[in-house]
TIDRENMAR-195659 format. One record per residue: residue in one letter; x, y, z of N, C-alpha, C in turn. Coordinates in Angstrom, 1 decimal, always signed. Last residue first. Example, Ala and Ser with C-alpha at 12.3 -4.5 7.8 and 13.67 -1.06 7.14 Angstrom:
BEGIN
("S", (+12.8, -2.2, +7.1), (+13.7, -1.1, +7.1), (+12.9, +0.0, +7.9)),
("A", (+13.2, -5.7, +7.8), (+12.3, -4.5, +7.8), (+13.2, -3.3, +7.8)),
REM end
This chain:
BEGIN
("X", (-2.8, +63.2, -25.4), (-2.8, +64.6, -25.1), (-1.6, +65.0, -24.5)),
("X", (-2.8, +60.4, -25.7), (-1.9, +61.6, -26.3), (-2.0, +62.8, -26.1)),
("X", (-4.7, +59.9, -24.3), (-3.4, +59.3, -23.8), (-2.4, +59.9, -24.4)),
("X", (-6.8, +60.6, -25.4), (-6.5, +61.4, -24.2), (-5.1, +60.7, -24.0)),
("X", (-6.9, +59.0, -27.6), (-6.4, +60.6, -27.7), (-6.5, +61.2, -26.8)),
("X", (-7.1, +56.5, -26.5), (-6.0, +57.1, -27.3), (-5.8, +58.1, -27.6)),
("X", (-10.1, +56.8, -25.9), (-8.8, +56.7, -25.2), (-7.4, +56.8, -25.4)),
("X", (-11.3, +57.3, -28.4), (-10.9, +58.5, -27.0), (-10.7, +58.4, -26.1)),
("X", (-11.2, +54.9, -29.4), (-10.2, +55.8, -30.1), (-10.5, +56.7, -28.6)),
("X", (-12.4, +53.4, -27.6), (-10.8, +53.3, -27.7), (-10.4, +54.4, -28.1)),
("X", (-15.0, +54.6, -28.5), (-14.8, +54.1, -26.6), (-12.9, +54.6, -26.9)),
("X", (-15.5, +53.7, -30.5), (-15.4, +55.3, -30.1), (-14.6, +55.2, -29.1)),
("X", (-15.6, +50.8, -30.1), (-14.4, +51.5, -31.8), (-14.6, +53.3, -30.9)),
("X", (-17.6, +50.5, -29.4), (-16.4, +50.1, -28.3), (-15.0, +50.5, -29.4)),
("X", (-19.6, +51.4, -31.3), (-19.3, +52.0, -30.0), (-18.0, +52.2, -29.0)),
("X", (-19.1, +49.4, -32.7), (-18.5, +50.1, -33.3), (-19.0, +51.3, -31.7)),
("X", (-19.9, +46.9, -31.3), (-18.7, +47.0, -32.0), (-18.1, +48.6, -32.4)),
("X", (-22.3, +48.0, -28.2), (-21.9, +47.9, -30.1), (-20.5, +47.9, -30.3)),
("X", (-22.9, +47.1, -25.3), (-22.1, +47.7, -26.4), (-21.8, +47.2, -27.6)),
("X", (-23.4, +44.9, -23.5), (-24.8, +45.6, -24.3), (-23.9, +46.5, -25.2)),
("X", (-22.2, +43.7, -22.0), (-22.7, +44.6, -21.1), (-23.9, +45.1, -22.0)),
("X", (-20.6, +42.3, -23.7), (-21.8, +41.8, -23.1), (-22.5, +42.7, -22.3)),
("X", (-19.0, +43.9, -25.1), (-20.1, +43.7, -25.6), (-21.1, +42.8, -24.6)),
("X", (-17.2, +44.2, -22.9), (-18.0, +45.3, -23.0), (-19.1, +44.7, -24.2)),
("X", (-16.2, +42.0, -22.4), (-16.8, +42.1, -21.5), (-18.0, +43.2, -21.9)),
("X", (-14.8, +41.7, -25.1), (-15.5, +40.7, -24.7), (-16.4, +41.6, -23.6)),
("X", (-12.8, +43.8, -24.7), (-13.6, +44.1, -25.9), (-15.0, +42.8, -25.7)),
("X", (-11.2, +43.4, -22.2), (-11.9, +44.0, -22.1), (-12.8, +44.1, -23.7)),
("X", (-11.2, +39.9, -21.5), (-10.6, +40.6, -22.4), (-12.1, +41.8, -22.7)),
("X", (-11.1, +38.7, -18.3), (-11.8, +38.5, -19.4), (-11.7, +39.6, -19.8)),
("X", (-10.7, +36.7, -15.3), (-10.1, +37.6, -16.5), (-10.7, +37.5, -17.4)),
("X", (-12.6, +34.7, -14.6), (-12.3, +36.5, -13.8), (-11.5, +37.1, -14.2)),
("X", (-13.2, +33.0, -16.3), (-13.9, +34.8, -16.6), (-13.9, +35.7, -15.6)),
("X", (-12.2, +30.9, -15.7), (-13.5, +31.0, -15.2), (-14.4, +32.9, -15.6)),
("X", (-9.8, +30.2, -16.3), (-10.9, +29.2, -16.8), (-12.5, +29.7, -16.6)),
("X", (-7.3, +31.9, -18.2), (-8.2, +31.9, -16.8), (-9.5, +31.0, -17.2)),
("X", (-5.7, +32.4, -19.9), (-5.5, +31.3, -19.1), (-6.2, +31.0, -18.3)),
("X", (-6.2, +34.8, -21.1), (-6.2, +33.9, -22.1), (-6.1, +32.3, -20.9)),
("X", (-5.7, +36.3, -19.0), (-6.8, +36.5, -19.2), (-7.0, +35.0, -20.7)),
("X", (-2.6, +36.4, -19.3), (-3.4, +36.1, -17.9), (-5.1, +35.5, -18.0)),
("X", (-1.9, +37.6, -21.7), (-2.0, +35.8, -21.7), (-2.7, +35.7, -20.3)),
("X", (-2.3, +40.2, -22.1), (-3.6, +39.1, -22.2), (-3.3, +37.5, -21.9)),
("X", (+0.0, +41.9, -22.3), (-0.2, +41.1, -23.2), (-1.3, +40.4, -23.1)),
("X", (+0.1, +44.3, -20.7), (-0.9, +44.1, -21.3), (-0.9, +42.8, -22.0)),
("X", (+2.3, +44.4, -19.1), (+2.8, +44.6, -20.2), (+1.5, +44.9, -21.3)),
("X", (+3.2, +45.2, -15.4), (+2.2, +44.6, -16.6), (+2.1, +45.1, -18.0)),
("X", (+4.1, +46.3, -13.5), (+4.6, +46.0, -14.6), (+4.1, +45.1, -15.6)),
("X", (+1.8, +48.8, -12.6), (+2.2, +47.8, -12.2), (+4.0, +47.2, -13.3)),
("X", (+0.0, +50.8, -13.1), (+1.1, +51.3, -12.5), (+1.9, +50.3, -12.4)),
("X", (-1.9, +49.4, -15.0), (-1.0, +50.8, -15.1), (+0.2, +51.2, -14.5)),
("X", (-3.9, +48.3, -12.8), (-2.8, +47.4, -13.3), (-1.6, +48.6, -14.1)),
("X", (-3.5, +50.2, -9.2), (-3.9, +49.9, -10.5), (-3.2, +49.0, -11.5)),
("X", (-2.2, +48.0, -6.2), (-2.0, +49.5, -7.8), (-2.6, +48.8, -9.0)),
("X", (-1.8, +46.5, -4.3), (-3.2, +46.9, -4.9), (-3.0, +48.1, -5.8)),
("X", (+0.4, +45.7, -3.6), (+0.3, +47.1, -3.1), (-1.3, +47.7, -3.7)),
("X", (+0.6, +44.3, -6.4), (+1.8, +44.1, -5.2), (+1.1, +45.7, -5.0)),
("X", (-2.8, +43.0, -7.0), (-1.7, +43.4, -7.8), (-0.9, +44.1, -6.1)),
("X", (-4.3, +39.7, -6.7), (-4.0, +40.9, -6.9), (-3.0, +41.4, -7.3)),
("X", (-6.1, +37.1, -6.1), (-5.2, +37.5, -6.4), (-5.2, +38.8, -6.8)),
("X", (-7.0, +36.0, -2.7), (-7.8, +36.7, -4.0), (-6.1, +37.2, -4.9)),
("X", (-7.9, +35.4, +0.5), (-6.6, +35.1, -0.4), (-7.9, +35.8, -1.7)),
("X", (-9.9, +35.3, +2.5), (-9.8, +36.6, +2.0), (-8.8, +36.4, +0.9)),
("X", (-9.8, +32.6, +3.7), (-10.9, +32.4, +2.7), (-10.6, +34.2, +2.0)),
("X", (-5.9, +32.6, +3.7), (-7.2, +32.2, +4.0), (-8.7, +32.6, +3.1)),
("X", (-4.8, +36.3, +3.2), (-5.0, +34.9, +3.7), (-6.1, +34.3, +3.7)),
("X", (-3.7, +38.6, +0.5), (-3.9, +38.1, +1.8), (-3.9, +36.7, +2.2)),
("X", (-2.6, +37.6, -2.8), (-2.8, +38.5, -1.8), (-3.6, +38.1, -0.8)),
("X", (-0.5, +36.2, -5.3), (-1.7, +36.0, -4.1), (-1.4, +36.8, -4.0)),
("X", (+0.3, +38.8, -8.1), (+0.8, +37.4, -7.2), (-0.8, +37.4, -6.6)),
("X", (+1.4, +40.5, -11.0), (-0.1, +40.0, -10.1), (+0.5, +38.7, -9.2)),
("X", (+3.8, +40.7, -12.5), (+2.6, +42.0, -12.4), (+1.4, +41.8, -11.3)),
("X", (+5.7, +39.4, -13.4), (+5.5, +38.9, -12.2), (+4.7, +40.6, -11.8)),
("X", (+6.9, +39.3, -16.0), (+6.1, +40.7, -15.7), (+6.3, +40.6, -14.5)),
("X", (+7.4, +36.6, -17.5), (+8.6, +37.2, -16.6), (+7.9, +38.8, -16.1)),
("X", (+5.9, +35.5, -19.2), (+5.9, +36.7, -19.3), (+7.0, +37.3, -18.6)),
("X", (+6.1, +32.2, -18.3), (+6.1, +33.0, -19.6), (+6.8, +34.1, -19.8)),
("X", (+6.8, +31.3, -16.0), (+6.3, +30.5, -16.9), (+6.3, +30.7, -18.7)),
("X", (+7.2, +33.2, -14.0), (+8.5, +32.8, -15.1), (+7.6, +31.3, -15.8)),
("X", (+4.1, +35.2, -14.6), (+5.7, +35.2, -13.6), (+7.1, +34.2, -14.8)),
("X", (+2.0, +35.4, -15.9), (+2.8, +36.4, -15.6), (+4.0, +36.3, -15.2)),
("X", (+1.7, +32.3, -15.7), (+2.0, +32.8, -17.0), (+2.5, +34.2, -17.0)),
("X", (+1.0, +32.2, -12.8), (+2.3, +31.5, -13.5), (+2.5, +32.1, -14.4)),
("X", (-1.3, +33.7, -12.1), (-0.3, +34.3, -11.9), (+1.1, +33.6, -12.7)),
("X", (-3.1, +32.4, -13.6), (-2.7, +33.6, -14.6), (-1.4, +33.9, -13.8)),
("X", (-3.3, +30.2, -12.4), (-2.9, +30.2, -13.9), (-2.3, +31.4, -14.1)),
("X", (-4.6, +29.6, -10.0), (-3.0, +30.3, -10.0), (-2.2, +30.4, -11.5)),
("X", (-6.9, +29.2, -9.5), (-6.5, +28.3, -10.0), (-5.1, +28.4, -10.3)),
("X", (-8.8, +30.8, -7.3), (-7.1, +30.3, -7.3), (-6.6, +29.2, -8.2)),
("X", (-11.4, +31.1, -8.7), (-11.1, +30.2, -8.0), (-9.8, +29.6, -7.5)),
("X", (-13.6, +34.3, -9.1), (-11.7, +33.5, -9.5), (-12.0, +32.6, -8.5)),
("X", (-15.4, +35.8, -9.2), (-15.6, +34.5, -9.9), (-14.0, +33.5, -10.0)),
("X", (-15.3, +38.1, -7.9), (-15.9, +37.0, -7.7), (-16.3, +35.7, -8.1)),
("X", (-13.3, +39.1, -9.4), (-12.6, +38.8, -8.3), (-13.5, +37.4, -7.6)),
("X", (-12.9, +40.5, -12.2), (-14.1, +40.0, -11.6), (-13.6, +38.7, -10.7)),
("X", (-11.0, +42.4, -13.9), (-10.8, +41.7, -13.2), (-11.9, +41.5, -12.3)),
("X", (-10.5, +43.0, -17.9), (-11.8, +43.1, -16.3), (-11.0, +42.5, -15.5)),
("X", (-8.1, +44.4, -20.1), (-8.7, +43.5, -19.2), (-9.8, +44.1, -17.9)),
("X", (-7.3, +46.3, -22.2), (-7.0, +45.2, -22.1), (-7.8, +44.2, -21.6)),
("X", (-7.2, +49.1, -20.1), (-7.8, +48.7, -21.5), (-7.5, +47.3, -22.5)),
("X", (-7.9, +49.1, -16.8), (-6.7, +48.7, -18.0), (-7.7, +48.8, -19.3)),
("X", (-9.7, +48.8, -14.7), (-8.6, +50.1, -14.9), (-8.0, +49.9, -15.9)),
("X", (-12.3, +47.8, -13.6), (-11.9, +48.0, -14.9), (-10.7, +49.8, -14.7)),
("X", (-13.2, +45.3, -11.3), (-12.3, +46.4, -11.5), (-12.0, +46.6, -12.8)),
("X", (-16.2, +44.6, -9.8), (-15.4, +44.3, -11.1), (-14.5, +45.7, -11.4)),
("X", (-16.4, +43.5, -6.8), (-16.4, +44.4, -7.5), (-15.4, +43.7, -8.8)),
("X", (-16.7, +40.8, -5.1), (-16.0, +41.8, -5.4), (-16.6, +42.2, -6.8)),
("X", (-17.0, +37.9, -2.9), (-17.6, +38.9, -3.5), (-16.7, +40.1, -3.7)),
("X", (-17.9, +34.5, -2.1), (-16.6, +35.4, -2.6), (-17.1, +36.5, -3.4)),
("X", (-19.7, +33.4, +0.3), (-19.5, +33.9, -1.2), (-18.7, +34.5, -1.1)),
("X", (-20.0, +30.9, +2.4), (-20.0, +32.4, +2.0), (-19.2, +32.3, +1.7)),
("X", (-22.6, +28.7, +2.9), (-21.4, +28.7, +2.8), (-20.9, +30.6, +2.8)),
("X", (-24.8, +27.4, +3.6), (-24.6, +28.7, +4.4), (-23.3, +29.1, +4.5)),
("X", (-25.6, +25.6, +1.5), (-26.5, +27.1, +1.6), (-25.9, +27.9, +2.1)),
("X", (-24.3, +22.9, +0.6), (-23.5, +23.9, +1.5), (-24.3, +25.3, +1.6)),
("X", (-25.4, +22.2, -1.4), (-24.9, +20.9, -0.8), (-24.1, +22.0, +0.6)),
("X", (-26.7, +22.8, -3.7), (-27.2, +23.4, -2.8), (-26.6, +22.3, -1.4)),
("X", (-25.2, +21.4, -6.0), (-25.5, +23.0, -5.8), (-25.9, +23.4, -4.9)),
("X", (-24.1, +18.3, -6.1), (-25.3, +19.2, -5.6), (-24.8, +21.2, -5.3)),
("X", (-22.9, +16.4, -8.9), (-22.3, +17.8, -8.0), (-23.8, +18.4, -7.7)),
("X", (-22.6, +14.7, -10.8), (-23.9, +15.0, -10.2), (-23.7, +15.6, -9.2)),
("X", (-20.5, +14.9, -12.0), (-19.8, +14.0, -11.1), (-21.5, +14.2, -10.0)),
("X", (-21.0, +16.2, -15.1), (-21.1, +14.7, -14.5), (-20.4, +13.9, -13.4)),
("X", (-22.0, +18.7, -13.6), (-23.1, +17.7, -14.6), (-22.3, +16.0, -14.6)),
("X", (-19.3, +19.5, -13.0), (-20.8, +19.7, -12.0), (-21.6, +18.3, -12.4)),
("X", (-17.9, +19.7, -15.2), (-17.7, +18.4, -14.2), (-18.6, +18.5, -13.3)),
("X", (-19.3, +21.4, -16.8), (-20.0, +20.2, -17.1), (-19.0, +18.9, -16.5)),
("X", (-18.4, +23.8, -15.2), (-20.1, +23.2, -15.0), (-20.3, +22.1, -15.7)),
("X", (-15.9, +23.9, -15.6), (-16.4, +23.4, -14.7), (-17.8, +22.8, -14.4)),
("X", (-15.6, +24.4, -18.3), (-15.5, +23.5, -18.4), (-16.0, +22.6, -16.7)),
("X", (-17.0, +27.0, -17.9), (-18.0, +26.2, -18.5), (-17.2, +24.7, -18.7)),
("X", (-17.5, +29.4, -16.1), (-16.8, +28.3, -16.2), (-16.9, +27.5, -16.7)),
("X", (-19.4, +31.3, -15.3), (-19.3, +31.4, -16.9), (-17.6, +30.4, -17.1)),
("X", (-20.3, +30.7, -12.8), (-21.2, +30.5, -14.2), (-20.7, +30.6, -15.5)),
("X", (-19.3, +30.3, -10.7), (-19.1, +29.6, -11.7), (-19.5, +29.5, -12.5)),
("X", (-19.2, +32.6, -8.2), (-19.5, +32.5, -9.1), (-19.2, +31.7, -10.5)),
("X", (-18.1, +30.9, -5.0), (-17.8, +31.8, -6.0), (-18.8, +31.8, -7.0)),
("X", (-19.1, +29.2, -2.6), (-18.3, +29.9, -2.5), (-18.1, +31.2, -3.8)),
("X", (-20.5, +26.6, -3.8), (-20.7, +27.8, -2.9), (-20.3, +28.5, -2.5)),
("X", (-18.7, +25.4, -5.9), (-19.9, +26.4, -6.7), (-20.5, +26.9, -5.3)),
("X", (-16.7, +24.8, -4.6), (-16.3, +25.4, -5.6), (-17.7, +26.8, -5.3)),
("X", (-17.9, +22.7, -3.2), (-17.6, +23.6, -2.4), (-17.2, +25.1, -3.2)),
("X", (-18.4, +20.7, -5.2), (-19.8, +21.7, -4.7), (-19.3, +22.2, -3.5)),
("X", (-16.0, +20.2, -6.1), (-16.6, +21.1, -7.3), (-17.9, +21.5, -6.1)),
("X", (-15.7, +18.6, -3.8), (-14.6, +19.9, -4.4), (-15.3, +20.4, -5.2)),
("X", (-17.2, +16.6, -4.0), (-17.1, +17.5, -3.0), (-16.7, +18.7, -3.5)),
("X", (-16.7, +14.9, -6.3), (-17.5, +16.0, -6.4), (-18.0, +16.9, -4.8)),
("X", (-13.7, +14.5, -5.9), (-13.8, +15.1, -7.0), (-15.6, +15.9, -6.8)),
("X", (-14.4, +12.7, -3.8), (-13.5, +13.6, -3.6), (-13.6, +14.8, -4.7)),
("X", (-16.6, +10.4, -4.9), (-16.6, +11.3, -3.9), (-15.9, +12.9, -3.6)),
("X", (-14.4, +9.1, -7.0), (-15.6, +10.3, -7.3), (-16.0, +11.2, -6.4)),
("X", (-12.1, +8.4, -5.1), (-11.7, +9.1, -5.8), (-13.0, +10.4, -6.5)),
("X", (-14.1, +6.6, -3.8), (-13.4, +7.2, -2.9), (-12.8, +8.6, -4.2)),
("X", (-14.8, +5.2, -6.2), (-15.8, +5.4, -4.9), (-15.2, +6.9, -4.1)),
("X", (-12.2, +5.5, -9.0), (-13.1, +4.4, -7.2), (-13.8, +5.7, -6.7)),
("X", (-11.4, +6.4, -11.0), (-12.6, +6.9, -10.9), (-13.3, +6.0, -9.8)),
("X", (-8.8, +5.7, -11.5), (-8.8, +6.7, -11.5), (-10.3, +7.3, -10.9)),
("X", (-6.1, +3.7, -9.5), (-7.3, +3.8, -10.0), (-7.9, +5.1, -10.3)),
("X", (-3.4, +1.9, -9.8), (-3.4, +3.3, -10.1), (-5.3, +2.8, -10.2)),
("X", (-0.3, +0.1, -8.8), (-1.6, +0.3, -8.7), (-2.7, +1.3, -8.3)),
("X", (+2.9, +0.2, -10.0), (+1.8, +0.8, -9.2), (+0.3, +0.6, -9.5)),
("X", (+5.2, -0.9, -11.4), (+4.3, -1.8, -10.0), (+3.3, -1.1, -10.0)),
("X", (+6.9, +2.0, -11.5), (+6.7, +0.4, -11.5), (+5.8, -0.2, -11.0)),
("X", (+4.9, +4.9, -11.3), (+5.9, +4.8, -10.4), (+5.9, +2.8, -11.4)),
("X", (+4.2, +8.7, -12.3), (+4.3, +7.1, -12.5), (+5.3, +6.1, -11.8)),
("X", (+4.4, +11.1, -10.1), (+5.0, +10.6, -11.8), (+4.6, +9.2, -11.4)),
("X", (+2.5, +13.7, -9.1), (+2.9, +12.2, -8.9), (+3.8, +12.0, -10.0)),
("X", (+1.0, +15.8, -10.6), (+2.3, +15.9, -9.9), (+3.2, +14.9, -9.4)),
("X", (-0.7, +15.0, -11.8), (-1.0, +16.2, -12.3), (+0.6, +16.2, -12.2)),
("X", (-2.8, +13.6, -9.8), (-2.2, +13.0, -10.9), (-1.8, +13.5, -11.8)),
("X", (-2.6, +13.6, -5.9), (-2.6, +14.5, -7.7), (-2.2, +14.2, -8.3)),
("X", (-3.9, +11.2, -4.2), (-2.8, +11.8, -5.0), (-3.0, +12.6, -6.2)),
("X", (-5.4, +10.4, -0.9), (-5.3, +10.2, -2.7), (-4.0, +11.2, -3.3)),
("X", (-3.4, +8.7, +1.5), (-4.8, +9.6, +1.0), (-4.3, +9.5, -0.6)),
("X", (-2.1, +6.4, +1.6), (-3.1, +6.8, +2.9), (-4.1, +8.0, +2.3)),
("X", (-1.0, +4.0, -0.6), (-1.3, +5.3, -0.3), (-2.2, +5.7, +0.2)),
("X", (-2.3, +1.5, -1.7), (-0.4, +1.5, -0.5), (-0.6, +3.1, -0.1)),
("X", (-3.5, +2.7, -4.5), (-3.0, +1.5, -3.6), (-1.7, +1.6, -3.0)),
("X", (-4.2, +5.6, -5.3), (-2.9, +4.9, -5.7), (-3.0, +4.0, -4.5)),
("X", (-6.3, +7.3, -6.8), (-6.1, +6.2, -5.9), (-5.4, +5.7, -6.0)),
("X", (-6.5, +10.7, -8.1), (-6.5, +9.4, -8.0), (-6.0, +8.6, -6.9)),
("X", (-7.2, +14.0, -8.2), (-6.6, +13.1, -7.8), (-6.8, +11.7, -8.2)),
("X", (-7.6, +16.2, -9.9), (-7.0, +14.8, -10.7), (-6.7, +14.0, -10.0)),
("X", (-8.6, +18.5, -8.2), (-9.5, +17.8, -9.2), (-8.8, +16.2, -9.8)),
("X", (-6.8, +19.9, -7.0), (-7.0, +18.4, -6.3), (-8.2, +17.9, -6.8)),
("X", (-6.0, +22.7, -7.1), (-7.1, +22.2, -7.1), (-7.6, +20.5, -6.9)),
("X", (-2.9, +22.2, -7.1), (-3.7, +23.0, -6.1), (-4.7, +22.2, -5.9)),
("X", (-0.6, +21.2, -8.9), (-1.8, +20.1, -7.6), (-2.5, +21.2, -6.9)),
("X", (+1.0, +22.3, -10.5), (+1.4, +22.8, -9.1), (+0.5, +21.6, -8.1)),
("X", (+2.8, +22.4, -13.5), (+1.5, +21.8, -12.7), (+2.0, +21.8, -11.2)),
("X", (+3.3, +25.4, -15.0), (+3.8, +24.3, -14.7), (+2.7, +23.8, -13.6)),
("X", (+1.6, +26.4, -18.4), (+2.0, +26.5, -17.1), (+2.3, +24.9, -16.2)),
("X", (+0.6, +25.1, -20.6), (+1.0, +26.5, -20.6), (+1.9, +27.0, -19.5)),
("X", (-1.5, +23.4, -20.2), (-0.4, +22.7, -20.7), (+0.8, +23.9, -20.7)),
("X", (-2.5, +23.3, -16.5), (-2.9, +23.8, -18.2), (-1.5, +24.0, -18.9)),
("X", (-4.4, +22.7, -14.1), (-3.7, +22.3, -14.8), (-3.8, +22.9, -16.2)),
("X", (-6.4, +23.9, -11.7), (-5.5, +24.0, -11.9), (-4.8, +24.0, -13.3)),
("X", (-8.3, +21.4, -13.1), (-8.7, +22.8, -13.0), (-7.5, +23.8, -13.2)),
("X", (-9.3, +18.0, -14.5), (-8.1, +19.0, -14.2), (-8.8, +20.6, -14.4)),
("X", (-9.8, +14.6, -14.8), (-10.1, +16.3, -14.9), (-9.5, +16.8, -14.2)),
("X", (-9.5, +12.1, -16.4), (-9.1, +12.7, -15.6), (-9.0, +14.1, -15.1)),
("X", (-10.3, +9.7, -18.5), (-10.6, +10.5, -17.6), (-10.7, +11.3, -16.6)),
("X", (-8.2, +7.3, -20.0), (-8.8, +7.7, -19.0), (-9.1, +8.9, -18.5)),
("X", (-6.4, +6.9, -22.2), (-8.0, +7.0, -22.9), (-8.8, +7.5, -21.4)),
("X", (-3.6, +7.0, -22.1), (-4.4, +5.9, -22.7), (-6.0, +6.2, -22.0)),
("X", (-2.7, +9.3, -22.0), (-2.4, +9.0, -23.1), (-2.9, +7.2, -23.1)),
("X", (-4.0, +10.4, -19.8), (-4.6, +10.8, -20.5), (-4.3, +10.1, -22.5)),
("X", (-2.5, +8.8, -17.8), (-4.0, +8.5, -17.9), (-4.4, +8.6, -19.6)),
("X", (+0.1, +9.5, -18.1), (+0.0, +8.3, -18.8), (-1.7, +8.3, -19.0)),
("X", (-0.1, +12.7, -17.3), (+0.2, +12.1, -18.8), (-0.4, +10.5, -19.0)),
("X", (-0.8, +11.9, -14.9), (-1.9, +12.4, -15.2), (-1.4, +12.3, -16.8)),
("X", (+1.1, +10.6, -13.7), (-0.1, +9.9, -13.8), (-0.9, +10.6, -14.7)),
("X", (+3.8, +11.8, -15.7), (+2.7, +11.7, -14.5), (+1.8, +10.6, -14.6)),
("X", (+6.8, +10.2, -16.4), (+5.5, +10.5, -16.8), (+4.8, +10.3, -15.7)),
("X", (+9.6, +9.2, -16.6), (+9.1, +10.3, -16.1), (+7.4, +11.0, -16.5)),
("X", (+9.7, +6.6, -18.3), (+9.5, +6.9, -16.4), (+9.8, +8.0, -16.0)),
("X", (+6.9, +6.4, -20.3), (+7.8, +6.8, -20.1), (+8.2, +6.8, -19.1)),
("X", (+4.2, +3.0, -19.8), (+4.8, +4.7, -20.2), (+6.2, +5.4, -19.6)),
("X", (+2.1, +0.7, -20.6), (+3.8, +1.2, -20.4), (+4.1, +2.9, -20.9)),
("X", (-0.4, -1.2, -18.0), (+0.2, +0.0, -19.2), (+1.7, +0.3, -19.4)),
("X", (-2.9, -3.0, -17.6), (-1.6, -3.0, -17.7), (-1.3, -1.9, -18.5)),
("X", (-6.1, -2.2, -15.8), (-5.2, -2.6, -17.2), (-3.5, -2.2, -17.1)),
("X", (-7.0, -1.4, -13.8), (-6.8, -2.7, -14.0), (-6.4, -3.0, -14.7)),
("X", (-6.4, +1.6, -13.4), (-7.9, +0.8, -13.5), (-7.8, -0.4, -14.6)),
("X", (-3.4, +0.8, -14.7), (-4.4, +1.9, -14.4), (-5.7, +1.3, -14.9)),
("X", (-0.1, -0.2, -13.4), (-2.0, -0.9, -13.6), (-2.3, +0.9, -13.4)),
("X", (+2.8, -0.4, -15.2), (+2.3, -0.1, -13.7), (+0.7, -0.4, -14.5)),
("X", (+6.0, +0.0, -16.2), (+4.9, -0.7, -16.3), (+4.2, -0.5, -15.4)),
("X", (+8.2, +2.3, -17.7), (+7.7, +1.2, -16.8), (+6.2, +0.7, -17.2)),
("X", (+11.4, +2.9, -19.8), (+9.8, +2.7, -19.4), (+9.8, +1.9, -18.5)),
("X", (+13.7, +4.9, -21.4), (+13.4, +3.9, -20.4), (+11.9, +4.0, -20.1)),
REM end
């Protein structure tokens, strides 16, 4: 079965269980997405996809909505860019976005001001290296909640890392702050394979950027493995 409905003025037909954010994307419109990743189930945190849906008092996540008959769908009004580059320049006062790179080039084209909030406050933490696997660089996460899904029943079923605390202190962590070691975490990397912004990032990555040789980070391991066999 199909409907019909208007996106940015053109007529379209798609499945009747298709988001907004499927039908956009399967006819050519532009729709960015943080949260969202084909891996995990779409939740609307980040409120990067919303859209304009005529008859509707505020905008809508086009991530979570499904397509409706009739509907009069805009993706990129006045009201919808505004919203999109608020969000990205509260993003970039708050956290570290530098090594986001799909985020910096929604910076670049929604002309996102960097200095639109000076006296905001930064999300700061230490970079925790307990695992041989992974970094967790706390200052750069933006709850996009990826990693926790693909730990939990998306994927891994580990459920090794949820939220922790409240409000602007929320940060994701491990149940009771235990090292990842102690946790149920498997190592597998999908957390770190999902994260858009490099507050997971695969420990052999991190350490060459720090300035380590390949074959240094080859010593590094093996005398970790032979203390772990001792």
């Amino acid at each position: 079965m199909t409907i019909t409905f208007s996106l940015d003025g053109k007529e379209i037909t798609v499945e009747d269980n298709a988001t907004l954010l499927d039908a956009a994307r399967e006819n050519g419109a532009d729709v960015p997405t943080i949260c969202y990743h084909d891996a995990t189930t779409a939740n609307g945190l980040c409120r990067m996809c919303v859209v304009e849906v005529e008859g509707q008092r505020v905008l809508q996540p086009a991530c979570i909505v499904k397509a409706g008959a009739g509907m009069q769908v805009q993706t990129r009004s006045e009201k919808v860019i505004r919203s999109r580059k608020t969000i990205l320049e509260m993003l970039d006062s708050t956290m570290d976005l530098s090594e986001a790179e799909e985020v910096q080039t929604m910076m670049k084209d929604y002309s996102a001001d960097v200095n639109r909030f000076p006296d905001a406050k930064r999300r700061e933490s230490p970079v925790i290296d307990d695992n041989p696997m992974f970094i967790r660089d706390y200052s750069k996460c933006l709850l996009c909640w990826r990693c926790v899904q693909v730990c939990a029943d998306d994927a891994q079923y580990t459920f090794a890392i949820n939220f922790d605390g409240r409000g602007f202190e929320t940060q994701i962590g491990t149940f009771f702050d235990k090292p990842i070691p102690e946790t149920s975490c498997v190592l597998c990397g999908q957390c770190a394979a999902v994260c858009p912004t490099g507050a997971l990032k695969p420990k052999r990555e991190f350490l060459l950027e720090q300035g380590m040789t390949p074959q240094e980070i080859s010593v590094l391991n093996t005398g970790r493995k032979k203390r772990k066999n001792v």
